[in-house]
C-alpha positions, -999 to +999 in steps of 0.1 A: -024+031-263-053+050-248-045+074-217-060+065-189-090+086-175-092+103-140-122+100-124-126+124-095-148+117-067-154+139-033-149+123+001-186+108+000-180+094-033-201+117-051-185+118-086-172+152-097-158+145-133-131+136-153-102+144-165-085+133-196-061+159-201-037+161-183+007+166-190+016+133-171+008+109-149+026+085-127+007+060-104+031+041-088+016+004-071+030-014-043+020-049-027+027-050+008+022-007+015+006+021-002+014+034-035+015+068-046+006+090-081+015+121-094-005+141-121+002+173-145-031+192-153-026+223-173-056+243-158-062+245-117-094+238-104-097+240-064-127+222-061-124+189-083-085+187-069-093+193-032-076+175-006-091+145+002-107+135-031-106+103-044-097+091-079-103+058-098-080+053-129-104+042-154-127+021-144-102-003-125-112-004-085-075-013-080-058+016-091-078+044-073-066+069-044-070+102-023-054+130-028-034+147-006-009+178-022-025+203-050+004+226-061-007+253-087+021+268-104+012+294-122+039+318-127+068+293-140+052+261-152+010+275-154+001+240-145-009+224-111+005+191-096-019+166-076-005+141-055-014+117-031-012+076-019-033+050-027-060+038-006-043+017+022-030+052+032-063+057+054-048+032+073-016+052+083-039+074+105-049+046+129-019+032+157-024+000+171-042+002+201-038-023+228-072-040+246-082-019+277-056-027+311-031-045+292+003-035+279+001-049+246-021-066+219-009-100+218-014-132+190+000-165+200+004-190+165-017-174+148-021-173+108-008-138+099-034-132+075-060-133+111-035-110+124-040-083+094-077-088+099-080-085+132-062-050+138-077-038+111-109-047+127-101-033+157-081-002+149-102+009+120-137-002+124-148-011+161-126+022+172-122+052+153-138+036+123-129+051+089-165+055+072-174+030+044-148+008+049-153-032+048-131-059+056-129-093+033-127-126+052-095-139+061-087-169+048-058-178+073-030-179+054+008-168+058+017-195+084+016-186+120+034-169+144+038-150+177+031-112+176+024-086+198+024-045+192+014-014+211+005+022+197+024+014+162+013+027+129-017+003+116-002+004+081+034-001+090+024-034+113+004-045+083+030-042+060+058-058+084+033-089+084+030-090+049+070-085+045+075-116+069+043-138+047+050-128+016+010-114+015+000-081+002-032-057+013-051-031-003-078-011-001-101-009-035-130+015-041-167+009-053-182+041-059-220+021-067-220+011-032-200+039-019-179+015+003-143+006+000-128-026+010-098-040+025-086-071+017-053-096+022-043-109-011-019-136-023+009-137-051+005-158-082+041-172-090+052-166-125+090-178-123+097-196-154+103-227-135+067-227-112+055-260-113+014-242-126+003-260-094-013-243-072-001-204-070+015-212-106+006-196-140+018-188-172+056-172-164+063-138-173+094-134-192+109-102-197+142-099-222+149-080-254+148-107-278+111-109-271+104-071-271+090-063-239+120-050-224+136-017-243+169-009-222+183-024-191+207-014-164+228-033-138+245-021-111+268-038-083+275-021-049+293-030-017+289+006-002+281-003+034+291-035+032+313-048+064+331-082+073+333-084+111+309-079+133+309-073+172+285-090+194+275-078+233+263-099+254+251-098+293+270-069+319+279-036+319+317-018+311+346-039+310+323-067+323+305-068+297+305-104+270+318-096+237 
């Protein structure tokens, strides 16, 4: 298999090169938060691997990122190690800011994936915008509920609605247009009993016997587990419900 190419881009998406060789790389994706990745280059350069670059993976707009941490080793391993997040990241520097003279911002039964848009909208674009970025159109799925938050992380709200909905966000990058571009997305199901209606496709089926799955490892654990529980109700001291 071909290693994947690191294209490096500076924080206006000017391309600065690529890199194909490098001592490892990890890039780790999640659905409902940011991801992270972790590369090995033998020789430092300060300039390509400053903080705040972007990279694409490829050529694939999904697996792209900033970088954040540039460590160069040189008297014990002479190599440096880049790190950083995946795109949604951008969003963990925007808090959820509540509309001017009231307490909190408030949804009442509304579709979770209006939600997502909607702070997004108003944390990251109408106020303190993050430069380039574009929102998709929501599509109102997820179900609907009752929310409200105040001065919370932006990307921790998003992901605790996408944890309750079973959605996932990310950000993607287009360096032709310069622009990235959040958007809510939505699970195929691949259990081997989906019904291929709707959300359904082809199952993936991982086990030995078919080669896809070298080693495997299970492990049970009741550390922390507990059996009783006490419950407090209304009052204070020995007045107090239990």
């Amino acid at each position: 298999m071909d290693l994947a190419k690191i294209n490096v881009f500076d924080k206006e998406m000017n391309f600065l090169g690529k890199v194909d060789r490098y001592k490892s790389l990890i890039y780790v994706r999640k659905w409902q938060s940011y991801g992270n990745f972790e590369f090995h280059v033998p020789k430092p350069d300060p300039t390509l691997y400053a903080d705040g670059n972007l990279i694409i993976l490829d050529e694939d707009p999904e697996r792209c990122g900033v970088i954040r941490y540039n460590e160069d080793d040189e008297y014990y391993a002479k190599e440096a190690t880049i790190k950083g997040f995946s795109l949604l990241y951008l969003l963990s520097d925007r808090l959820t800011v509540p509309p001017a003279g009231e307490g909190y911002r408030v949804f009442n039964s509304t579709p979770v994936e209006d939600i997502i848009y909607a702070l997004v909208k108003e944390n990251a674009v109408d106020k303190r915008p993050i430069e380039r970025l574009r929102l998709g159109e929501s599509q109102h799925r997820g179900g609907s509920i009752t929310f409200q938050t105040r001065y919370k992380v932006l990307s921790d709200e998003i992901e605790s609605l996408c944890r309750q909905s079973g959605l996932g966000a990310r950000i993607t990058m287009n360096p032709d247009t310069q622009t990235f571009n959040f958007e809510v997305v939505e699970g195929i199901d691949r259990s081997y009993d989906n019904d291929l209606g709707d959300l359904g496709a082809e199952p993936y089926i991982f086990a030995k016997k078919f080669g896809n799955v070298r080693k495997r490892n299970y492990t049970h654990s009741s550390v922390g587990a507990k059996t009783t529980a006490y419950v407090a109700g209304q009052g204070e001291g020995e007045n107090r419900e239990i």
